[in-house]
C-alpha distance (Angstrom), angle and dihedral (degrees) to the residues before:
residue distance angle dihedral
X1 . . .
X2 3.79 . .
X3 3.83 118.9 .
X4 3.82 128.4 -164.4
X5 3.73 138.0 146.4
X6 4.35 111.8 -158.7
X7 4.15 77.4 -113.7
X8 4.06 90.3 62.2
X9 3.48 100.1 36.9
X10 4.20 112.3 107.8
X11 3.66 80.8 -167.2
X12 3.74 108.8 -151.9
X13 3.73 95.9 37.9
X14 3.83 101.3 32.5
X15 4.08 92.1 50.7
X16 4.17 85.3 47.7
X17 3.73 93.7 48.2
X18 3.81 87.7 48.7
X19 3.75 102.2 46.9
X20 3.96 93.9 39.6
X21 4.22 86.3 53.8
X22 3.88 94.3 59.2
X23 3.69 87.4 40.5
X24 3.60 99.0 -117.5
X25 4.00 121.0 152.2
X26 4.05 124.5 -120.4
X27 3.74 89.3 -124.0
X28 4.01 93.9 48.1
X29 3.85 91.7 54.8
X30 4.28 93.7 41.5
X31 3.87 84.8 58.3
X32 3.23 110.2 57.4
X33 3.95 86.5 30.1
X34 3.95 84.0 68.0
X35 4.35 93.1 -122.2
X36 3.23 138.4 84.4
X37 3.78 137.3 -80.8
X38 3.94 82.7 -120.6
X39 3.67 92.5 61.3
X40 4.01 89.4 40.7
X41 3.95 87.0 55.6
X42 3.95 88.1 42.0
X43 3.98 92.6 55.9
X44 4.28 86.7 48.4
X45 3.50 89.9 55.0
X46 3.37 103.4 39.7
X47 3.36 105.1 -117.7
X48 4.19 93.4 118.1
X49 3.59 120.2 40.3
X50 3.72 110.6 -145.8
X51 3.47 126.8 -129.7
X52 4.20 111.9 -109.8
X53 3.75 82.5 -115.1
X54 3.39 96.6 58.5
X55 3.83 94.5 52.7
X56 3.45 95.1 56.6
X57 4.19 89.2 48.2
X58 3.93 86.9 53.2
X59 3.87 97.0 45.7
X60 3.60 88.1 45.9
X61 3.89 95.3 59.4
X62 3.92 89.9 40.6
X63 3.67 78.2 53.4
X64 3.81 100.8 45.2
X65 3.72 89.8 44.1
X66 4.06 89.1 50.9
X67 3.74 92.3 54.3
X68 3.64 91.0 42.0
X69 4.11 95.4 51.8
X70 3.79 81.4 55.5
């Protein structure tokens, strides 16, 4: 199960780390967040901070996507 708190969360590198261990592609996850794989990139680098709400949307899917790999 992935844990975070918005406090935790080195958001760029923390939400990379966490997608690429389930397996799941930066494309896949900027789709059915609604943006692009630009922004994605732009978040792991730093150049956009993310909204809190938006973190917990992207940890969700890597979540959903976890459970649903199996």
């Amino acid at each position: 199960m992935l844990t975070h708190s918005s406090v935790e969360v080195n958001t760029g590198l923390d939400i990379k780390i966490a997608r690429l261990r389930v397996g799941l592609f930066q494309y896949q996850l900027a789709g059915w967040l609604g943006i692009s794989p630009c922004q994605l990139s732009q978040i792991k680098t730093g150049r956009i901070e993310p909204s809190p709400e938006l973190v917990e949307r992207i940890y969700r899917e890597i979540e959903t996507y976890s459970k649903a790999k199996g």
